[in-house]
Chimera marker file (.cmm) of the C-alpha trace (Angstrom):
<marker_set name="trace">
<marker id="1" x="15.143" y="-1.149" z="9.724" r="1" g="1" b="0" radius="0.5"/>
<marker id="2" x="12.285" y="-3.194" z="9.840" r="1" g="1" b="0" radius="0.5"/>
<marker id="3" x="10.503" y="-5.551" z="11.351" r="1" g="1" b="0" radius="0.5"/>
<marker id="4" x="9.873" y="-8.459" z="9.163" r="1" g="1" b="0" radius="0.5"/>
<marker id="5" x="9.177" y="-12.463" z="9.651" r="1" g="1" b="0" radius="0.5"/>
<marker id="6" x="11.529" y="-15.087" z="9.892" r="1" g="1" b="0" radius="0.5"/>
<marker id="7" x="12.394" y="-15.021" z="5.952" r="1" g="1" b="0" radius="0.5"/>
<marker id="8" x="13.002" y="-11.463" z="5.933" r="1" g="1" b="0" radius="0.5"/>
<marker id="9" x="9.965" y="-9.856" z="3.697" r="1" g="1" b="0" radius="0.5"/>
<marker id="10" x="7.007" y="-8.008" z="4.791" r="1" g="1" b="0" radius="0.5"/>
<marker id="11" x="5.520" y="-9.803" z="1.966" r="1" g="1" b="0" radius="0.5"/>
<marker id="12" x="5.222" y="-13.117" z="3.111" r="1" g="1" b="0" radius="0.5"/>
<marker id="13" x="2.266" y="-12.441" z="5.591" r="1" g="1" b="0" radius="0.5"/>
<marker id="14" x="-0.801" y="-13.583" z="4.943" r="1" g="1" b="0" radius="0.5"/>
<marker id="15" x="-4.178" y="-11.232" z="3.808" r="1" g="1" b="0" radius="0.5"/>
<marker id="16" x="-7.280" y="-11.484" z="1.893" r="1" g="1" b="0" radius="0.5"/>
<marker id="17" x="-7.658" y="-10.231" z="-1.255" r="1" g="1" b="0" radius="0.5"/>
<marker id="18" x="-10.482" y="-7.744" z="-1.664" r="1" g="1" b="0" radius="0.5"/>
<marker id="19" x="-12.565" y="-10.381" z="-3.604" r="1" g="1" b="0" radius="0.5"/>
<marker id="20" x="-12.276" y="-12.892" z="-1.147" r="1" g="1" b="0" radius="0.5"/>
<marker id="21" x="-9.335" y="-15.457" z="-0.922" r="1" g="1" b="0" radius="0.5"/>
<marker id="22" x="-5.703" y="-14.718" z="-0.619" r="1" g="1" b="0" radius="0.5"/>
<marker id="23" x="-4.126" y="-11.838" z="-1.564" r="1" g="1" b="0" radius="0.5"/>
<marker id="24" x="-0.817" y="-13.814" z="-2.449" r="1" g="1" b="0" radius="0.5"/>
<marker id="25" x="1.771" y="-11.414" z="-1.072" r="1" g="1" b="0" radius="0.5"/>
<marker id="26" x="4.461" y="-14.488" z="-1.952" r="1" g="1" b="0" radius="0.5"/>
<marker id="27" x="3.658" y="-13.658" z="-5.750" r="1" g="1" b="0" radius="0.5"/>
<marker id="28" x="5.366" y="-10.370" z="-5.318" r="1" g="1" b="0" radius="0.5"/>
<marker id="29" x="8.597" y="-11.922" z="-4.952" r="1" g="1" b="0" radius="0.5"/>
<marker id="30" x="11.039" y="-9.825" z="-6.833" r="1" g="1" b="0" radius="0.5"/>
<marker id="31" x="8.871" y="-7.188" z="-7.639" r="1" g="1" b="0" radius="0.5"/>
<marker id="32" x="8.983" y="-3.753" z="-5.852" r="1" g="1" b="0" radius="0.5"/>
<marker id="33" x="5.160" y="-2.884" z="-4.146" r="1" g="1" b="0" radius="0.5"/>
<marker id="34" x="3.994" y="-0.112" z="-3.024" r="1" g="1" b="0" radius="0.5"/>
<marker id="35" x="1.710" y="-0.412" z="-0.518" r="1" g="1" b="0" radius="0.5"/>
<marker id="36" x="-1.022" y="2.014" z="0.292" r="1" g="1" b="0" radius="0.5"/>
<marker id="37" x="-3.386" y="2.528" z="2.822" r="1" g="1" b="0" radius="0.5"/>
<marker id="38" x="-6.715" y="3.250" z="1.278" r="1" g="1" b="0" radius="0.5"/>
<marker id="39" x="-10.027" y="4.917" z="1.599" r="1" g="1" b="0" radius="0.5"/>
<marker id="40" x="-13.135" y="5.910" z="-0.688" r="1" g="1" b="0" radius="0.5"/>
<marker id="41" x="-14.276" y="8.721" z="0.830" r="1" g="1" b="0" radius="0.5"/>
<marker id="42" x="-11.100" y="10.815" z="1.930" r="1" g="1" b="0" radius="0.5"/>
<marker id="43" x="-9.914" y="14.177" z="0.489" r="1" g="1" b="0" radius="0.5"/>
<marker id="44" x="-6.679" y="12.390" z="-0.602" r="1" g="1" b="0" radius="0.5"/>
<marker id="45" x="-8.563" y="10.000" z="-2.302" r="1" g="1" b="0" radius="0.5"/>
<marker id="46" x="-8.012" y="11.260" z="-5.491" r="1" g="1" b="0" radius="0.5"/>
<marker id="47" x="-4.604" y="9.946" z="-5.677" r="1" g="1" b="0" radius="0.5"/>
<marker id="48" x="-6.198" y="6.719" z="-6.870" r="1" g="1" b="0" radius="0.5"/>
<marker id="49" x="-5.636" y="8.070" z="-10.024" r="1" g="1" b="0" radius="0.5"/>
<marker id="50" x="-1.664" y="9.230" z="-9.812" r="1" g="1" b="0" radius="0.5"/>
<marker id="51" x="-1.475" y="5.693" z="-8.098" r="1" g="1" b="0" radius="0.5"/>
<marker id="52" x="-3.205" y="4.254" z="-11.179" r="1" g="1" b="0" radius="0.5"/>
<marker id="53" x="-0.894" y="6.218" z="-13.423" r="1" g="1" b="0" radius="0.5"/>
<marker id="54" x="2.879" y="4.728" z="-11.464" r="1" g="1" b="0" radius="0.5"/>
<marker id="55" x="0.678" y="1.568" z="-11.581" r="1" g="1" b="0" radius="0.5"/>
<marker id="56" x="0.901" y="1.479" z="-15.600" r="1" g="1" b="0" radius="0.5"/>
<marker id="57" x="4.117" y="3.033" z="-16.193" r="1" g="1" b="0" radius="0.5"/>
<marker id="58" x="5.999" y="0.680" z="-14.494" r="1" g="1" b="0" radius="0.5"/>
<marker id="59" x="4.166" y="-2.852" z="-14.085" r="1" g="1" b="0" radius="0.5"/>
<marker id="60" x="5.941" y="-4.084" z="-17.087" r="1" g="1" b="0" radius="0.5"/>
<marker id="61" x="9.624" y="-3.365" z="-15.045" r="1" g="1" b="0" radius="0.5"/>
<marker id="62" x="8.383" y="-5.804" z="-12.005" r="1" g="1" b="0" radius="0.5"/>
<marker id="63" x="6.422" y="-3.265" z="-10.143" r="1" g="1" b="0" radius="0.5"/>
<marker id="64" x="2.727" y="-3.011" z="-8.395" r="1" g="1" b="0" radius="0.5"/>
<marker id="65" x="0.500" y="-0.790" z="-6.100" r="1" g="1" b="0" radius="0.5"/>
<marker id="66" x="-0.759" y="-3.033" z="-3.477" r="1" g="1" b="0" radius="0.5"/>
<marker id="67" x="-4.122" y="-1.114" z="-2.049" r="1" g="1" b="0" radius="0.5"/>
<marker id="68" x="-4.741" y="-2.139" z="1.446" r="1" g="1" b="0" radius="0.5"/>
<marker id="69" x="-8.552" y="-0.489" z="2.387" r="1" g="1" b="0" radius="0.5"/>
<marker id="70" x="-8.877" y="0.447" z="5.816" r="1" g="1" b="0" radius="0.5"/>
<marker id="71" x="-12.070" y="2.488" z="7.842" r="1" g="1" b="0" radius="0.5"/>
<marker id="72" x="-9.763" y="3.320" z="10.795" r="1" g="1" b="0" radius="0.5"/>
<marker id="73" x="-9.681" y="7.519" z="9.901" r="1" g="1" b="0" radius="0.5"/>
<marker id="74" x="-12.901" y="8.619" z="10.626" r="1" g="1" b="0" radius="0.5"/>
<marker id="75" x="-14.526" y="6.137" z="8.910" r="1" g="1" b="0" radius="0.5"/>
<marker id="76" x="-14.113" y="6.605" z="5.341" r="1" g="1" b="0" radius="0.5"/>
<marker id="77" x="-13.546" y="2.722" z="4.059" r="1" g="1" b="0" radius="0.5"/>
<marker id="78" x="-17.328" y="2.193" z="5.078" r="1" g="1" b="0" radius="0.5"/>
<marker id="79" x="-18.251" y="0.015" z="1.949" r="1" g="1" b="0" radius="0.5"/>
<marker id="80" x="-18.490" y="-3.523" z="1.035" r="1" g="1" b="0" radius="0.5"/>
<marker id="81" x="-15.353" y="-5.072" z="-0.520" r="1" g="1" b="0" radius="0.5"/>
<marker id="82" x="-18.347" y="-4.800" z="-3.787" r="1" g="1" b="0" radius="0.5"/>
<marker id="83" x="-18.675" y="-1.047" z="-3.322" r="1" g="1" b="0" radius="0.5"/>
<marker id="84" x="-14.864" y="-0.866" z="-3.135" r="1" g="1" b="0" radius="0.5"/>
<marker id="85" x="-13.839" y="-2.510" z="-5.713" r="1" g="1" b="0" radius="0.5"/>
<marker id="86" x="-17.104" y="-0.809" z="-7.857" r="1" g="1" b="0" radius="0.5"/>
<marker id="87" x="-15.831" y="2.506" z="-6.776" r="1" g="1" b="0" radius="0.5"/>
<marker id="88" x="-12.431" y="2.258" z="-7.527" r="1" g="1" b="0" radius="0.5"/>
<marker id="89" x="-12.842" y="0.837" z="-10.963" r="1" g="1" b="0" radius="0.5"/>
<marker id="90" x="-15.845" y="2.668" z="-11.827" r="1" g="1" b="0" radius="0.5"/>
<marker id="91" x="-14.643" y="6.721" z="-10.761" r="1" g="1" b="0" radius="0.5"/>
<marker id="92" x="-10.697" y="5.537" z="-10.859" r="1" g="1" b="0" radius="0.5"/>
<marker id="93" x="-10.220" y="2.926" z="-13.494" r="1" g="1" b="0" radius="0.5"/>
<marker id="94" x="-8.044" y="1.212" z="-10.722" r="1" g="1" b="0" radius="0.5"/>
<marker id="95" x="-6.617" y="-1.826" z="-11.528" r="1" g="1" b="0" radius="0.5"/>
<marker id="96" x="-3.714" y="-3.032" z="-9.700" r="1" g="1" b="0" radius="0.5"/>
<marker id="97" x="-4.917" y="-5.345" z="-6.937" r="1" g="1" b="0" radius="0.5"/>
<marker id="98" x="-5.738" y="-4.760" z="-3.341" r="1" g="1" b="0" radius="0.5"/>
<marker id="99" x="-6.404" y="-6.720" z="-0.463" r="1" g="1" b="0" radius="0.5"/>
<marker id="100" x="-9.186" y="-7.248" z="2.392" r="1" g="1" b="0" radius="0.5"/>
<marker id="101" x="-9.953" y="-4.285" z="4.779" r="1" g="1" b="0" radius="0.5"/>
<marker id="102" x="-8.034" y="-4.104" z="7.885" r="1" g="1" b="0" radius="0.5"/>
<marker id="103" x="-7.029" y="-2.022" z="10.666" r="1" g="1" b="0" radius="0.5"/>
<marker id="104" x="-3.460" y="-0.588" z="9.830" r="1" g="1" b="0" radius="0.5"/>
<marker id="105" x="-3.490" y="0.763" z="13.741" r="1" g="1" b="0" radius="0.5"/>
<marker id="106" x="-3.613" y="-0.290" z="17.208" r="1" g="1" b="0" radius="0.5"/>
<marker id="107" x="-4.685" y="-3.848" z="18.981" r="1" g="1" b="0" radius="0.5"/>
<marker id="108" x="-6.306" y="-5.258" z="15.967" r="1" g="1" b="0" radius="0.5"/>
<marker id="109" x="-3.429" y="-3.712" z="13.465" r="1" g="1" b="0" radius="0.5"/>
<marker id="110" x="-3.263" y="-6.323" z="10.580" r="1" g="1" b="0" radius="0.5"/>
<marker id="111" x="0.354" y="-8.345" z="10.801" r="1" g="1" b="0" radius="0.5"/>
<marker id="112" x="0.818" y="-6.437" z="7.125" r="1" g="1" b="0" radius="0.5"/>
<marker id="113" x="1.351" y="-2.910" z="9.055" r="1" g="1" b="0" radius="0.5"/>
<marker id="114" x="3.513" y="-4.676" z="11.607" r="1" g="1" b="0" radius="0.5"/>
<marker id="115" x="5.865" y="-5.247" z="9.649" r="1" g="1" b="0" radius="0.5"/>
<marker id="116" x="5.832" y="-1.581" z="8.152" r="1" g="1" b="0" radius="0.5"/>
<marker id="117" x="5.197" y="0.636" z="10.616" r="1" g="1" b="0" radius="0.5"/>
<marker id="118" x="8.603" y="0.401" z="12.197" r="1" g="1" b="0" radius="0.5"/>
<marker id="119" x="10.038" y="1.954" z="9.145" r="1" g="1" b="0" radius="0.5"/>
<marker id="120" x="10.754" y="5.763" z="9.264" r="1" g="1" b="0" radius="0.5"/>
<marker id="121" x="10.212" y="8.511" z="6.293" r="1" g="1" b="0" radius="0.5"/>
<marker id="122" x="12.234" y="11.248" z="5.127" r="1" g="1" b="0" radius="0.5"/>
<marker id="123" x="11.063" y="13.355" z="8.308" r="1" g="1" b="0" radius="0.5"/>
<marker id="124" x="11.797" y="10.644" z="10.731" r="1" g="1" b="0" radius="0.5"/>
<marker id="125" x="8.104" y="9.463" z="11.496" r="1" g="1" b="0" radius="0.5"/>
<marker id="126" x="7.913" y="5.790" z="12.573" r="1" g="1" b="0" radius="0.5"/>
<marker id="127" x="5.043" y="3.563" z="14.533" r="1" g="1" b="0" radius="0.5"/>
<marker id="128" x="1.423" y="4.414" z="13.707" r="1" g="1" b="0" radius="0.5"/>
<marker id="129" x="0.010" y="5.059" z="10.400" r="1" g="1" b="0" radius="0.5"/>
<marker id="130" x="-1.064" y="9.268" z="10.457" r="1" g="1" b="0" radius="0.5"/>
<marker id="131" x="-3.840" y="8.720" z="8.144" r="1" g="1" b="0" radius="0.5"/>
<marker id="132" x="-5.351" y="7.503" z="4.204" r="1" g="1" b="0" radius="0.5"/>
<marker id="133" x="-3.100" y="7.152" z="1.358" r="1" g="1" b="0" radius="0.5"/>
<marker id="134" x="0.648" y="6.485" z="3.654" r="1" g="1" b="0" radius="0.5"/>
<marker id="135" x="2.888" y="4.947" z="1.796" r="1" g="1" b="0" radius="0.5"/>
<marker id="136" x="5.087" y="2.070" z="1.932" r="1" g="1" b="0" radius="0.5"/>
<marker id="137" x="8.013" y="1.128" z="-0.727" r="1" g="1" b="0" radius="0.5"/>
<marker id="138" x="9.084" y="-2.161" z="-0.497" r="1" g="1" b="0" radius="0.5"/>
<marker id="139" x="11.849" y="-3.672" z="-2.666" r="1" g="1" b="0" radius="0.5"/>
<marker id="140" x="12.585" y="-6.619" z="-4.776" r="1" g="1" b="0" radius="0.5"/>
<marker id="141" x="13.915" y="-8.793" z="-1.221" r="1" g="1" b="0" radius="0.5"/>
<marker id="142" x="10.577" y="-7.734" z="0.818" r="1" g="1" b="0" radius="0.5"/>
<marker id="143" x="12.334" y="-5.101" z="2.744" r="1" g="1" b="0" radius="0.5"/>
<marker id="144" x="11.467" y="-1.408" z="3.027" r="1" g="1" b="0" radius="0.5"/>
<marker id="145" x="13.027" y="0.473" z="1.305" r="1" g="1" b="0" radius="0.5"/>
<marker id="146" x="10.963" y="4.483" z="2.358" r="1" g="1" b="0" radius="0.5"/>
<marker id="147" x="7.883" y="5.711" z="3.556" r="1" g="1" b="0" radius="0.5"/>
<marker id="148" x="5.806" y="8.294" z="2.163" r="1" g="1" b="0" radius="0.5"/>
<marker id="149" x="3.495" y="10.600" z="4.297" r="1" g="1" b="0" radius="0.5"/>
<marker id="150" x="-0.172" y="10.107" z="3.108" r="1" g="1" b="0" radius="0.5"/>
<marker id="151" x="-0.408" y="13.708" z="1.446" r="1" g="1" b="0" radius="0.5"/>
<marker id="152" x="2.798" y="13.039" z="-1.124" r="1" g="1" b="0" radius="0.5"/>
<marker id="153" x="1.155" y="12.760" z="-4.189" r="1" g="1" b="0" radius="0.5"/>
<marker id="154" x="2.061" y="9.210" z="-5.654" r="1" g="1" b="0" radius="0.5"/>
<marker id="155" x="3.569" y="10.595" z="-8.776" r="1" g="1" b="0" radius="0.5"/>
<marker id="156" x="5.815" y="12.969" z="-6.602" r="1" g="1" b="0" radius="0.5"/>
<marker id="157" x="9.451" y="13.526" z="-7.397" r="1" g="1" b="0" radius="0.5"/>
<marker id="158" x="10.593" y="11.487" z="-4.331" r="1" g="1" b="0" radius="0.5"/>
<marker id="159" x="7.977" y="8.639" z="-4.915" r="1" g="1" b="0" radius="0.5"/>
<marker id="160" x="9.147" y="8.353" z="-8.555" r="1" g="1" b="0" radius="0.5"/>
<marker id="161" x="12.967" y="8.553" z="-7.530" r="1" g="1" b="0" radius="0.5"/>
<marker id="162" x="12.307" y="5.491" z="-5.037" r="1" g="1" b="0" radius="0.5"/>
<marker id="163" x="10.164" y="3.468" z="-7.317" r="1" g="1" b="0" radius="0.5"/>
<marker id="164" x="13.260" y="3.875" z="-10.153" r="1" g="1" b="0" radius="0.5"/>
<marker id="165" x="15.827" y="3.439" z="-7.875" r="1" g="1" b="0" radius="0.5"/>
<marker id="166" x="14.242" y="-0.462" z="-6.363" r="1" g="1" b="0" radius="0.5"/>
<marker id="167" x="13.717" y="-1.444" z="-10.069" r="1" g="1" b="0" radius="0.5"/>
<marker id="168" x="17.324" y="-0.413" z="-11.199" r="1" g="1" b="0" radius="0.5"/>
<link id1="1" id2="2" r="1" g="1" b="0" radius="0.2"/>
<link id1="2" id2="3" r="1" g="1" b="0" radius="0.2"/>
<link id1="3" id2="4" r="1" g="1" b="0" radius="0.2"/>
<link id1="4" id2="5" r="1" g="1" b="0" radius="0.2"/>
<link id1="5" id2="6" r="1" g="1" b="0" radius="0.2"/>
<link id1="6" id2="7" r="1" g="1" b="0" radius="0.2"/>
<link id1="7" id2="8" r="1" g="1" b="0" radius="0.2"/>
<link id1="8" id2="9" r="1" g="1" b="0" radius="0.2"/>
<link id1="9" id2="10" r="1" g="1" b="0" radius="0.2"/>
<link id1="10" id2="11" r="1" g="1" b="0" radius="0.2"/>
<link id1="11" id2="12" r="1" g="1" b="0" radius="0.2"/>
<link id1="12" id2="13" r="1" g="1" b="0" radius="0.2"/>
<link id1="13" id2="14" r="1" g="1" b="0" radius="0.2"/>
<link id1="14" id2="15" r="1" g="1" b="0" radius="0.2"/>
<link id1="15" id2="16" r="1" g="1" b="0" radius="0.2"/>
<link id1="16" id2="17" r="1" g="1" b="0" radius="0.2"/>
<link id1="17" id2="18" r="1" g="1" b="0" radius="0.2"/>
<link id1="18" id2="19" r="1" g="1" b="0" radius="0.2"/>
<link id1="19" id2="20" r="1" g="1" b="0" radius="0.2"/>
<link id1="20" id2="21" r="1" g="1" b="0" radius="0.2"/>
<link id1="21" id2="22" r="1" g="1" b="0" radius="0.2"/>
<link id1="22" id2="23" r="1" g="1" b="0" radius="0.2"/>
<link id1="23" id2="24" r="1" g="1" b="0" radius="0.2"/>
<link id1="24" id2="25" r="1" g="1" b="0" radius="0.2"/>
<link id1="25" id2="26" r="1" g="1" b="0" radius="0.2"/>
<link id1="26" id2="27" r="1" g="1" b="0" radius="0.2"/>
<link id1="27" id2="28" r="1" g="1" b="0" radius="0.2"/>
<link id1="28" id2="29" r="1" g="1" b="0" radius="0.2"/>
<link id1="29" id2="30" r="1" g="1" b="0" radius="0.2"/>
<link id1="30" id2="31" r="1" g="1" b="0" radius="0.2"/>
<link id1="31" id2="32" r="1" g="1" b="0" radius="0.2"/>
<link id1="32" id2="33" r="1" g="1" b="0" radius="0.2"/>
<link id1="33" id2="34" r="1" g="1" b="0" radius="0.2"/>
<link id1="34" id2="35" r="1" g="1" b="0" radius="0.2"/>
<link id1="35" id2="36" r="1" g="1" b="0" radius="0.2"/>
<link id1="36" id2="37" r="1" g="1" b="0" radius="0.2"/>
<link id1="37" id2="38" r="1" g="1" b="0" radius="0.2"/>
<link id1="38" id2="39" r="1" g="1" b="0" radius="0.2"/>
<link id1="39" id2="40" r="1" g="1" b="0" radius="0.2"/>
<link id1="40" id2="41" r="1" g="1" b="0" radius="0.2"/>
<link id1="41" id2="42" r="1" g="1" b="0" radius="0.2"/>
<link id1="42" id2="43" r="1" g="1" b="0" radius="0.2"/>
<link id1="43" id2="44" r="1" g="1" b="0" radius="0.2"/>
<link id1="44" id2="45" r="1" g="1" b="0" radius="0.2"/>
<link id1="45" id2="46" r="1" g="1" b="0" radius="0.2"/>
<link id1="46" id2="47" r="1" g="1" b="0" radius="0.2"/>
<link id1="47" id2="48" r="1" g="1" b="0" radius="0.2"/>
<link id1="48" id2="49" r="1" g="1" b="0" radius="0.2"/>
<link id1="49" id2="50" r="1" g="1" b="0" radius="0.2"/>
<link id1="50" id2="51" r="1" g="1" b="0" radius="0.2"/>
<link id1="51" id2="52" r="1" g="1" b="0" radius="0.2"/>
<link id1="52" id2="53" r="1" g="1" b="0" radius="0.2"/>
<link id1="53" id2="54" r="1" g="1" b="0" radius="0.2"/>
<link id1="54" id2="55" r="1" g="1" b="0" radius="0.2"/>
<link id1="55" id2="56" r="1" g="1" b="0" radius="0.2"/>
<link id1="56" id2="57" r="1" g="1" b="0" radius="0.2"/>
<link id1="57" id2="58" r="1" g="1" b="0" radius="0.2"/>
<link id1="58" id2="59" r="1" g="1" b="0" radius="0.2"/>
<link id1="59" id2="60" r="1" g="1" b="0" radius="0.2"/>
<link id1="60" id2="61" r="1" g="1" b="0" radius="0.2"/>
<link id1="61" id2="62" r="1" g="1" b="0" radius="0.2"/>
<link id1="62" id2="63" r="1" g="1" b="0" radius="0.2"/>
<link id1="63" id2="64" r="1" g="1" b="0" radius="0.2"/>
<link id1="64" id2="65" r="1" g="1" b="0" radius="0.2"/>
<link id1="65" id2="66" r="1" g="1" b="0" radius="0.2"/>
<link id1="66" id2="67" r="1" g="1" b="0" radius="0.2"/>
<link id1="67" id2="68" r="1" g="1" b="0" radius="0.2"/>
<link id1="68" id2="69" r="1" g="1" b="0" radius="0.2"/>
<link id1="69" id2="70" r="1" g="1" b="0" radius="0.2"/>
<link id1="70" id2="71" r="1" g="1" b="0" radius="0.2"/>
<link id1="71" id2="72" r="1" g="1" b="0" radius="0.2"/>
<link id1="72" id2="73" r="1" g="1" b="0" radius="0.2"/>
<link id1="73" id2="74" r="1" g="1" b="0" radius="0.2"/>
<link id1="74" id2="75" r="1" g="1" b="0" radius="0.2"/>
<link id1="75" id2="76" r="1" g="1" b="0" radius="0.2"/>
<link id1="76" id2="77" r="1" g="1" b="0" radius="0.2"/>
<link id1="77" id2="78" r="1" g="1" b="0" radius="0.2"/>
<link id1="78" id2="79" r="1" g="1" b="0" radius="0.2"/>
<link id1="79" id2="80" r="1" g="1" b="0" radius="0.2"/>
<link id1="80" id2="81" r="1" g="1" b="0" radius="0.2"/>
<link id1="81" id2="82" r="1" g="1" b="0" radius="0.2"/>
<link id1="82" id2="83" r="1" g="1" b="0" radius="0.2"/>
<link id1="83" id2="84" r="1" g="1" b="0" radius="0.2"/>
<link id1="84" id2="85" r="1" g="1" b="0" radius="0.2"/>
<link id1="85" id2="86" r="1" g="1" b="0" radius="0.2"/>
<link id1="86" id2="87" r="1" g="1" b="0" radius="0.2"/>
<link id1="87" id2="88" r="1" g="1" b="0" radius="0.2"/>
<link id1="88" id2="89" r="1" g="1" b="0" radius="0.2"/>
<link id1="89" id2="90" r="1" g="1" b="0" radius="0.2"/>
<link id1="90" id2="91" r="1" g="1" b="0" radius="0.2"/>
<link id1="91" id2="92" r="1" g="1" b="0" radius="0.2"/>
<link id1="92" id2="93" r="1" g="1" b="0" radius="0.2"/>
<link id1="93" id2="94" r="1" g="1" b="0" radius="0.2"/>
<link id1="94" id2="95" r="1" g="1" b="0" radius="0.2"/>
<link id1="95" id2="96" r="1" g="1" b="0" radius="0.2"/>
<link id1="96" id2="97" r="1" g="1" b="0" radius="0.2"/>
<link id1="97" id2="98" r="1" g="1" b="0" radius="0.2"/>
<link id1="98" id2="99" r="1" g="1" b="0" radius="0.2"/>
<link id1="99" id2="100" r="1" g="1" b="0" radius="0.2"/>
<link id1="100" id2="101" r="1" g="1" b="0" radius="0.2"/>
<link id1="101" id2="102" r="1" g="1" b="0" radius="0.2"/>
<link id1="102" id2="103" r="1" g="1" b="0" radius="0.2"/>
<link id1="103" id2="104" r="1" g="1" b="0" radius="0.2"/>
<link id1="104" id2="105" r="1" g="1" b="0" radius="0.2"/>
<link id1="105" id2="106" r="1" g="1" b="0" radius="0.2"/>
<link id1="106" id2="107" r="1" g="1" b="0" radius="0.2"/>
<link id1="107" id2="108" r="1" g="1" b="0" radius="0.2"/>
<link id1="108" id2="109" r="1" g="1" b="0" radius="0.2"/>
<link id1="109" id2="110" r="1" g="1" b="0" radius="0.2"/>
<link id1="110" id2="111" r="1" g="1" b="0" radius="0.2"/>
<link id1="111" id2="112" r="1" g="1" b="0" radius="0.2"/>
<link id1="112" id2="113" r="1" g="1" b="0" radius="0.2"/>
<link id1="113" id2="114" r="1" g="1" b="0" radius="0.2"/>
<link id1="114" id2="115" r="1" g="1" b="0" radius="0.2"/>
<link id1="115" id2="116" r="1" g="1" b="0" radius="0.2"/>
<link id1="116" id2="117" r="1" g="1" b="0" radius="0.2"/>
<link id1="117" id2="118" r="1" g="1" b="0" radius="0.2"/>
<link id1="118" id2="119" r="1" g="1" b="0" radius="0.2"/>
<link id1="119" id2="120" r="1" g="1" b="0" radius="0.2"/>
<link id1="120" id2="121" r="1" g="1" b="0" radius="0.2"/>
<link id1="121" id2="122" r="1" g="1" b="0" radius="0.2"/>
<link id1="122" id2="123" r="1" g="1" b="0" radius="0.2"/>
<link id1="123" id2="124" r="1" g="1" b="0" radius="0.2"/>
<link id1="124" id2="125" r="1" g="1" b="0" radius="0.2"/>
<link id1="125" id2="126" r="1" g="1" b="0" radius="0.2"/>
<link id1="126" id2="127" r="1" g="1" b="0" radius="0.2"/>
<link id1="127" id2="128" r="1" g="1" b="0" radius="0.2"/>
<link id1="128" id2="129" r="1" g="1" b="0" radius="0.2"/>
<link id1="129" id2="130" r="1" g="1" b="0" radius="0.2"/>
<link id1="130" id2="131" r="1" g="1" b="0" radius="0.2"/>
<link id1="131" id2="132" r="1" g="1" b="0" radius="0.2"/>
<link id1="132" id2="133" r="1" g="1" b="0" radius="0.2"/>
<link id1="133" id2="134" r="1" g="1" b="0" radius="0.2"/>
<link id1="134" id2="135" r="1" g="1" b="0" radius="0.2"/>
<link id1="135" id2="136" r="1" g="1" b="0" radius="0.2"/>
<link id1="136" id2="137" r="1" g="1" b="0" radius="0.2"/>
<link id1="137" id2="138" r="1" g="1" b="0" radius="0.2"/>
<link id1="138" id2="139" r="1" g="1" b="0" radius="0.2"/>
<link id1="139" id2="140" r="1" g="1" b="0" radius="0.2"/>
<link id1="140" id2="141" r="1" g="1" b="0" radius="0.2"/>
<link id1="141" id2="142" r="1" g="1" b="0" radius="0.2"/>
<link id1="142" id2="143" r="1" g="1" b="0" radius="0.2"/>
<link id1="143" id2="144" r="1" g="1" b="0" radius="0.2"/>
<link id1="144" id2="145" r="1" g="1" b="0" radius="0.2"/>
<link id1="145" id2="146" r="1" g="1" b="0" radius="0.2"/>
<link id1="146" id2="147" r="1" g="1" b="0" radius="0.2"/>
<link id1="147" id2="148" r="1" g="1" b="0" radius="0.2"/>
<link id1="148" id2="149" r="1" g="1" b="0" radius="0.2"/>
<link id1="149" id2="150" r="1" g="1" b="0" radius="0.2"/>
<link id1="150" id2="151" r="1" g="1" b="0" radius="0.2"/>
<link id1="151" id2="152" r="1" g="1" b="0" radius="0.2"/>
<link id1="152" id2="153" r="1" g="1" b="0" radius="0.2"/>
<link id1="153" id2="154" r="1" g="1" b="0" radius="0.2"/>
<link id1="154" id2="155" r="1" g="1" b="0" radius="0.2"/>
<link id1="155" id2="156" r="1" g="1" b="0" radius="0.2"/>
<link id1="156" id2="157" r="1" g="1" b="0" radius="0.2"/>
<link id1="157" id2="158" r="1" g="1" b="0" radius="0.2"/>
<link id1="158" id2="159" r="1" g="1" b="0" radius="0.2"/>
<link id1="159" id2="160" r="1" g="1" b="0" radius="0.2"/>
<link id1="160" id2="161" r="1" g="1" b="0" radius="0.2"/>
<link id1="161" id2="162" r="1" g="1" b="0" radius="0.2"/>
<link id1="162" id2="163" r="1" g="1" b="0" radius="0.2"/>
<link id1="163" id2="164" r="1" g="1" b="0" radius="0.2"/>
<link id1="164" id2="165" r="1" g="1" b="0" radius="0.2"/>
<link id1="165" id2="166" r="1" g="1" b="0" radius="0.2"/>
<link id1="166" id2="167" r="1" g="1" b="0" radius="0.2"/>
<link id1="167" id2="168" r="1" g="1" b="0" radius="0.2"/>
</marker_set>
């Protein structure tokens, strides 16, 4: 279980989008997100592309990634929302949407990862985020539906299974 606002959905929190303004959570209504903790200059950060990839193959079933950039693990979100978004398009062709920086741990932890962190994966791990690229499914009704450690590759067996299973 997790914990969620007074409707129910981790989505209806508000956040910036990366390009300034809201991100819109609310707009996901219905859809299943994934939502990622990101970071430009990680060694997992080459799962932009496999994120990319489940991105495309299933946007036209009701489905986004949500990137969420954050410079909490060792710093390695140090840029500009420019030089994100620059980056990620530019070496990633990335183009499902993200939001604003935040912090995904401790006092200042964004009201986003609130809502999430309380959620436990297939190993049992709940509460703080362990580092770039964790993983968050949620489902069609704003609830969470699994958590992904931040080294399972997005296009994993499990990730895949999960995405399929909250569009069926």
């Amino acid at each position: 279980m997790t914990t969620t606002d007074r409707n129910g959905s981790v989505l209806d929190v508000e956040i910036g989008a990366l390009k300034g303004g809201s991100a819109d959570l609310p707009q996901y209504a219905g859809q299943a997100v994934l939502i990622v903790n990101v970071a430009s200059k990680c060694g997992l950060t080459p799962q932009y592309t496999g994120l990319e990839r489940l991105h495309e193959r299933y946007a036209g079933q009701g489905f986004t990634v949500l990137g969420v950039p954050c410079n909490q693990f060792m710093g390695q979100e140090p840029g500009s929302p420019e030089e994100i978004a620059e980056f990620c398009s530019a070496t990633y062709g990335v183009t499902f949407p993200m939001t604003e920086k935040v912090e995904v741990n401790g006092d200042g932890r964004h009201a986003l990862y609130d809502g999430l962190v309380g959620f436990a994966d297939a190993e049992g791990h709940t509460g703080d985020i362990r580092w770039n690229f964790e993983k968050f499914l949620v489902g069609r009704d704003g609830t969470v539906l699994a958590r992904f450690a931040p080294q399972t590759e997005p296009e994993a067996a499990e990730v895949v299974a999960a995405v399929e299973g909250a569009l069926a």
